[in-house]
C-alpha atoms as one frame of an Amber mdcrd trajectory, in Angstrom:
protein
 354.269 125.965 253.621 350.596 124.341 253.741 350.926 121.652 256.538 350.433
 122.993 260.320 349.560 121.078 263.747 345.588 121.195 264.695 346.418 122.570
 267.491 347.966 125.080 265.337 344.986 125.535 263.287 342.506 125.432 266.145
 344.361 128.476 268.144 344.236 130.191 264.630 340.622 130.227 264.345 339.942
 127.083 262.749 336.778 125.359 264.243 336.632 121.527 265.011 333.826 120.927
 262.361 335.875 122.697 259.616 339.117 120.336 260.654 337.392 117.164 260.631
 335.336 118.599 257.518 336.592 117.734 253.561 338.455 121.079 253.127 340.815
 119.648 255.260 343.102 117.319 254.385 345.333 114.731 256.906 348.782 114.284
 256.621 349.883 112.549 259.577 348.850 112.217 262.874 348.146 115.312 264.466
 348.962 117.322 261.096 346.097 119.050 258.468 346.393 120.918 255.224 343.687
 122.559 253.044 342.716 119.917 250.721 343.515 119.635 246.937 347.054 121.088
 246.898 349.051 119.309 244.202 352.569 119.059 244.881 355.507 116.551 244.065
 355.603 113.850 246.684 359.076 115.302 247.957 357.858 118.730 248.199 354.554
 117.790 249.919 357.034 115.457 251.969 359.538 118.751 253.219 356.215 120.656
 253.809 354.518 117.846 256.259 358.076 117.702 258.157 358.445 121.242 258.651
 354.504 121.446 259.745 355.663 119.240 262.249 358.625 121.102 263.668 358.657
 122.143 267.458 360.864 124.294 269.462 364.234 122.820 269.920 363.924 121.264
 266.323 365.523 121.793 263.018 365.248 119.943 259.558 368.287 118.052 258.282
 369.131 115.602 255.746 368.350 115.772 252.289 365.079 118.096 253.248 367.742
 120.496 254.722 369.856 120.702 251.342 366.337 120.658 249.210 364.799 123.684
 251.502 367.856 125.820 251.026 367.865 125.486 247.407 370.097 121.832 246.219
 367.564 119.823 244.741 369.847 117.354 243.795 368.045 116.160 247.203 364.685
 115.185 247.210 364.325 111.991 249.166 363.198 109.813 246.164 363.718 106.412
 246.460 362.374 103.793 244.487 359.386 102.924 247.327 358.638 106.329 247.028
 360.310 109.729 249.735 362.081 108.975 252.641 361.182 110.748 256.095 362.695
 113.738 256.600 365.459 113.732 259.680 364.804 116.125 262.360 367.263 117.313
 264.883 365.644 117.400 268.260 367.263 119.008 271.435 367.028 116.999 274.609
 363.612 117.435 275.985 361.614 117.766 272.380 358.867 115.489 272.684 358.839
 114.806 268.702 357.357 111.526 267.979 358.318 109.355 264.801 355.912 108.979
 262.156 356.048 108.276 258.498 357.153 111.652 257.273 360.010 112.070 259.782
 362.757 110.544 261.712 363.740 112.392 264.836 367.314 112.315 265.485 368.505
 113.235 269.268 372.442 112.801 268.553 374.825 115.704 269.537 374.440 118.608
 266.950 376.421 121.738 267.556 374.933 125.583 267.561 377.580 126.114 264.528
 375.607 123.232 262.761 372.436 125.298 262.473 370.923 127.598 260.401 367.404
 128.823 259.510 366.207 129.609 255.565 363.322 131.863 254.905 360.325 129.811
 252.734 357.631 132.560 254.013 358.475 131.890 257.452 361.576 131.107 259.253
 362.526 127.717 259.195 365.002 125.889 261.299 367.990 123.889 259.239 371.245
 121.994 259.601 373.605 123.763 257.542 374.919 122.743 254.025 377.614 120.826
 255.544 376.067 119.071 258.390 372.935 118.113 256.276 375.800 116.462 253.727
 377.119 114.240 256.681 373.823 113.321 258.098 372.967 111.641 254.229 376.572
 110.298 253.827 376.172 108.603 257.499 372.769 107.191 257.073 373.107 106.578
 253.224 372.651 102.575 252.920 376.476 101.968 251.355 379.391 103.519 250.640
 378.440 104.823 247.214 375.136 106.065 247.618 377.127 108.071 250.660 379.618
 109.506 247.930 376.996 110.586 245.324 375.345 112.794 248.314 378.913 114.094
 249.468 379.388 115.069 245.982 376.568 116.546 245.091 376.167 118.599 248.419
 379.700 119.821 247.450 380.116 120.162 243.752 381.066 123.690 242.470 379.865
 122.491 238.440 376.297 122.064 238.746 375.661 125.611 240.358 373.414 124.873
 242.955 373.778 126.101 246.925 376.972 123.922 247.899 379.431 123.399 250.694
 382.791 121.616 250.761 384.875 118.892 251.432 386.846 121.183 254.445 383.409
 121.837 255.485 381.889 118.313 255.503 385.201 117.397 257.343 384.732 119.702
 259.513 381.562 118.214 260.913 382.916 114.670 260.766 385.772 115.872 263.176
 383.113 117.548 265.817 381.028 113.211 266.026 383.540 111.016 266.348 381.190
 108.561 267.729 377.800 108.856 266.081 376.277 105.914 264.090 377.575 105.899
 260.601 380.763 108.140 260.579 382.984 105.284 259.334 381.566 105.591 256.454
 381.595 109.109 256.237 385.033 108.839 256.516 385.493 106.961 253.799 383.489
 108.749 251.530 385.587 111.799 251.901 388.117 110.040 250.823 386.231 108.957
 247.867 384.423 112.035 246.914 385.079 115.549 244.448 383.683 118.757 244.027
 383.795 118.371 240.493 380.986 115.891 239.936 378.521 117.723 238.230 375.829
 114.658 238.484 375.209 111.554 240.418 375.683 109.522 237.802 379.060 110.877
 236.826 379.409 109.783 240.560 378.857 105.929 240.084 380.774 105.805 236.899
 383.699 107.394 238.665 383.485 104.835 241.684 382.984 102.137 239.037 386.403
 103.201 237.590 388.099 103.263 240.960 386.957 100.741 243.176 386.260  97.891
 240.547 388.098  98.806 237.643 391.124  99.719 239.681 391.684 103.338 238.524
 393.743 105.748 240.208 394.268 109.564 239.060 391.609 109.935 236.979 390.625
 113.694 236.912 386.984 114.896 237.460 385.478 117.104 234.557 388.963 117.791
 233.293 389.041 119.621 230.059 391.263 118.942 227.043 393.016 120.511 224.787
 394.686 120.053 221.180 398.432 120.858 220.646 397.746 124.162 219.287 395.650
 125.343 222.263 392.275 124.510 221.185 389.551 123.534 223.259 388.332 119.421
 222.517 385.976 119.108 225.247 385.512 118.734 228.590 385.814 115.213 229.669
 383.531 113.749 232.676 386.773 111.314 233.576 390.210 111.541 231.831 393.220
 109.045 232.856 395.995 111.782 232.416 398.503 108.810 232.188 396.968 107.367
 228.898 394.141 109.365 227.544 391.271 107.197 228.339 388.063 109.393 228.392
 385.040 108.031 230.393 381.803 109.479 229.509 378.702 109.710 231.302 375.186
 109.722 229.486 372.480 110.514 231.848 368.828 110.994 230.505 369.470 114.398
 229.261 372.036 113.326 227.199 369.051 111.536 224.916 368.013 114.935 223.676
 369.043 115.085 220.200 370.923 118.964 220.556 372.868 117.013 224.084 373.179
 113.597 222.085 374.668 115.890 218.935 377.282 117.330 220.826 378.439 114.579
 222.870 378.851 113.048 219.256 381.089 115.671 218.383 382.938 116.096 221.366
 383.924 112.052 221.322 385.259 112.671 217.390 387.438 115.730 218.753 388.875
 113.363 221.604 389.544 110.358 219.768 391.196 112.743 216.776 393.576 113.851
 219.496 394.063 110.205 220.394 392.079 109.621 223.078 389.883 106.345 223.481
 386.299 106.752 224.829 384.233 104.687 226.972 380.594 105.208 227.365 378.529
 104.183 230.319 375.101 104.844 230.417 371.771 104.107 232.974 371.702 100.896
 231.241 376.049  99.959 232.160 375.558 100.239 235.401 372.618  97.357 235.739
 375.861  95.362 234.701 378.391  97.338 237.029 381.030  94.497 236.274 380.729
  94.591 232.194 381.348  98.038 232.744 384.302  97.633 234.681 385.631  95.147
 232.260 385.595  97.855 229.771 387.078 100.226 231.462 389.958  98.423 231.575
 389.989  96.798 228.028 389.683 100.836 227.546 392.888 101.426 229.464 394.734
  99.214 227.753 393.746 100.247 224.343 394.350 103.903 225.775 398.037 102.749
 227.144 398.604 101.483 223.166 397.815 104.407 221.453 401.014 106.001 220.072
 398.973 109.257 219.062 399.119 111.951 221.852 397.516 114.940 220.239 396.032
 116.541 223.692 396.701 117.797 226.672 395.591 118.876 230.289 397.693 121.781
 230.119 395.224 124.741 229.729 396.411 127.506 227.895 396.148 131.312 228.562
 393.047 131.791 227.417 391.394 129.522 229.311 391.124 131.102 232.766 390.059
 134.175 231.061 386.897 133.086 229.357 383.601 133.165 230.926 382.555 129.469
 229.736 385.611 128.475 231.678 384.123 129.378 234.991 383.239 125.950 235.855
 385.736 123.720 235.493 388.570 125.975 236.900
């Protein structure tokens, strides 16, 4: 961490001249780092909000998850990185500015937590950063892609979990934006292992009409063999959704996707692809999602199953998706 008060630096040993001087770069208001450190926008971002912490203060939100190792969160939007949200206790005198949002809501001593980035810095934990971006995500989907990725157990980064986010919810019954909270629970799986397996799953339930479709489900042939690991899988008819995020472009990903769709529509699947590019058009891809379903609910070939056998929970690569 770069970014510190001036009064900071001037107690340190820093003289005036030097902080107004070009080695010395301004962040914010009342904030300096040495000049010509290069640093993503969201990291530069986490370190100006935690130069700015007080006493009585602790970093939530997505710079919470990102600082204790999820970098599924990193503030990005497409205007650029969001402030970081600050908890202050009553009293702080922590003023807004561009790189943070002070927050002065309730937040419990449970809630806290501190991660060690050279110093010690104060943090919400896992599960209270998750429902601070769920309740000021700006809709209901956007609210289950941060639920999910805050608590997924397939993408093998620092998570918490649905009892956990719940949890919180229970303890702020009143704060601004815990309605939708609520019903992003509802919504969301630790099994995601992307946000945009996220939005194709909502896609499939709340405008295609879906129910029961299992998250990252794997499949197997008749004889026990291992087909693939479907993002989505309607256990009722065999409809596979697939997900193709930008790594799936890479020729080695984009060559075993291939392969894994031939195993699944041997076994007598049907497979639906939705890609960046589907969800511009979020109701084409609903429509076929359903024209999927129904060609799915025709199929007279069942050569798969979701029953795993013995192997299965035995073998390393399995770890996972069990």
């Amino acid at each position: 961490m770069h970014a510190r008060r001036t009064a900071h630096h001037l107690r340190t040993g820093l003289t005036p001249d030097v902080a107004r001087g070009p080695t010395m770069e301004r962040r914010a208001h009342g904030l300096l780092r040495p000049a010509g450190l290069d640093a993503a926008a969201h990291v530069q971002r986490v370190d100006d909000a935690v130069g700015l912490l007080l006493p009585g203060t602790a970093l939530g939100g997505w710079a919470s998850l990102f600082l204790q190792g999820n970098d599924w969160f990193d503030g990005r939007t497409g205007d650029g990185v969001r402030p970081a949200l600050v908890h202050c206790s009553p009293g702080t005198q922590l003023r807004r500015r561009d790189v943070i949002t002070p927050f002065r809501g309730r937040i419990l001593a449970e809630e806290l937590t501190a991660v060690d980035v050279g110093e010690r810095v104060a943090v919400t934990t896992l599960a209270r950063a998750a429902f601070d971006e769920a309740r000021t995500a700006p809709d209901l989907r956007a609210a289950v892609v941060a639920i999910d990725m805050a608590v997924s157990a397939t993408h093998r980064r620092p998570r918490t979990t649905l009892d956990a986010v719940r949890r919180v919810e229970a303890r702020h019954v009143k704060v601004r934006g815990v309605v939708q909270v609520r019903r992003a629970l509802d919504l969301a799986s630790e099994r995601s292992a992307s946000p945009a397996e996220t939005r194709t799953r909502l896609v499939a339930q709340l405008d295609a009409g879906l129910t029961g479709l299992r998250v990252n489900a794997p499949l197997f042939d008749l004889d026990g063999a291992l087909l693939g690991v479907a993002d989505l899988v309607d256990p009722e008819t065999g409809l596979v959704i697939e997900t193709d995020g930008a790594g799936h472009r890479e020729i080695e990903q984009h060559t075993l996707d291939n392969r894994r769709e031939e195993a699944f529509e041997r076994a007598g699947c049907v497979v639906v692809r939705a890609t960046a590019l589907d969800h511009r058009d979020r109701w084409g891809l609903s429509a076929r999602i359903v024209r999927g379903r129904l060609d799915a609910a025709r199929t007279s070939r069942r050569r798969w199953t979701l029953d795993p056998p013995r192997w299965w929970s035995t073998w390393p690569g399995a770890r996972p998706w069990l």
